[in-house]
C-alpha positions in Angstrom: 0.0 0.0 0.0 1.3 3.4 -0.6 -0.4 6.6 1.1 0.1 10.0 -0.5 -1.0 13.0 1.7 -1.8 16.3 -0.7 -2.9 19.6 0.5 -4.9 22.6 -1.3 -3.6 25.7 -0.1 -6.9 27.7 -2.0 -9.1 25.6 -0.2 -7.4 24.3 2.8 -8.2 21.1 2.2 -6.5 17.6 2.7 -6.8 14.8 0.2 -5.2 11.3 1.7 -4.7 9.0 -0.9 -4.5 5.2 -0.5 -3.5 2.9 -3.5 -4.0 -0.6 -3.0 -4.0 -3.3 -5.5 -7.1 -4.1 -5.6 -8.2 0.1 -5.5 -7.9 3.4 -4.0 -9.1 4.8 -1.1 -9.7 8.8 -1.0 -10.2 10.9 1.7 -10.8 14.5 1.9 -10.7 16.2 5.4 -9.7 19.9 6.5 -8.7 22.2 9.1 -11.9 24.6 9.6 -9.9 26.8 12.6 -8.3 29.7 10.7 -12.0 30.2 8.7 -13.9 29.8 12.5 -11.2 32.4 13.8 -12.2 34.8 10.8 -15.6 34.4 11.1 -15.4 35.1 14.8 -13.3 38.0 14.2 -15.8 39.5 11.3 -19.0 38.7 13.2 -17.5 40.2 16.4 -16.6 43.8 14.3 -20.5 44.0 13.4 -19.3 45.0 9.5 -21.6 43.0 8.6 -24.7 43.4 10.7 -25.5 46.7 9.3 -27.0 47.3 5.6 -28.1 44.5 3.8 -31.3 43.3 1.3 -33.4 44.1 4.4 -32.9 47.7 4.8 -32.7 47.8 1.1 -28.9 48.7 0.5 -26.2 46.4 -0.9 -26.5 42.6 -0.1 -23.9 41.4 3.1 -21.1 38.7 3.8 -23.6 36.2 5.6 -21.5 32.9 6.1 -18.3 31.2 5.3 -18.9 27.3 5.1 -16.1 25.0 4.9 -16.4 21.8 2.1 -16.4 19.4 4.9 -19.9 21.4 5.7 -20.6 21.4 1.7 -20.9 18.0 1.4 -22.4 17.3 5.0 -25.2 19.7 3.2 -25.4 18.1 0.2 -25.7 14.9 1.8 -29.1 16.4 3.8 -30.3 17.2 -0.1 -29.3 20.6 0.5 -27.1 22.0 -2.5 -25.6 25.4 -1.7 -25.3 26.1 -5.1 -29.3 25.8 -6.2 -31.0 29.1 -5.4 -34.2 27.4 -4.5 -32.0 25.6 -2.0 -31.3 28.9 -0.4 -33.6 29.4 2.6 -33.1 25.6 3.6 -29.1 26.4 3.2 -29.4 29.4 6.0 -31.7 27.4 8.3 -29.2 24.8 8.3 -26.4 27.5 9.3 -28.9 28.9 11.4 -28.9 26.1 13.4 -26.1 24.1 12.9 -23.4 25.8 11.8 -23.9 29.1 13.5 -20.1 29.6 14.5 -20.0 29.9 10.4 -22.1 32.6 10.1 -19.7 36.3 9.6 -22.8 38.5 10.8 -24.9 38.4 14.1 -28.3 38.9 12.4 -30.4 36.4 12.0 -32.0 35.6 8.2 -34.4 33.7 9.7 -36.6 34.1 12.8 
């Protein structure tokens, strides 16, 4: 068996790669803490809290989601990337992934 370990700097991600003889084994895993730390840091500033669709200025930063959280989506039938998917996207940040979220306002009450 070999393992190869390759990392994304663009996306952060890890891919661990495992070739056997009889097939290959991918993983994909990543390090969310420096996008949590930046998140925290934005949604702490309250840049974002102000303005928005709502008050009827310029649209806001809402969330940063990791692809770990992507897929965990995807995997709920949720595709991020679907604009009819969006309001069951932010209740699922809402709720849990909330440490994702760049803004204290809530999209959703």
């Amino acid at each position: 068996m070999a393992k190869t370990l390759e990392y994304d700097p663009l996306t952060g991600a890890y891919t661990e790669i495992e070739d056997y003889q009889d097939g290959v084994i991918i993983k994909t895993f990543q390090n969310p803490t420096a996008s949590l730390d930046w998140a925290k840091k934005q949604r702490n500033s309250g840049n974002n809290d102000l303005g928005g669709a709502r008050d009827g200025s310029d649209l806001k930063h809402y969330a940063t989601i990791s692809l770990g959280q992507i897929m965990a989506m995807r995997n709920k039938g949720i595709n991020v990337w679907d604009k009819d998917h969006t309001k069951d996207m932010i209740k699922e940040i809402e709720t849990n992934y909330p440490l994702c979220k760049v803004t204290n306002r809530k999209i959703l009450g």
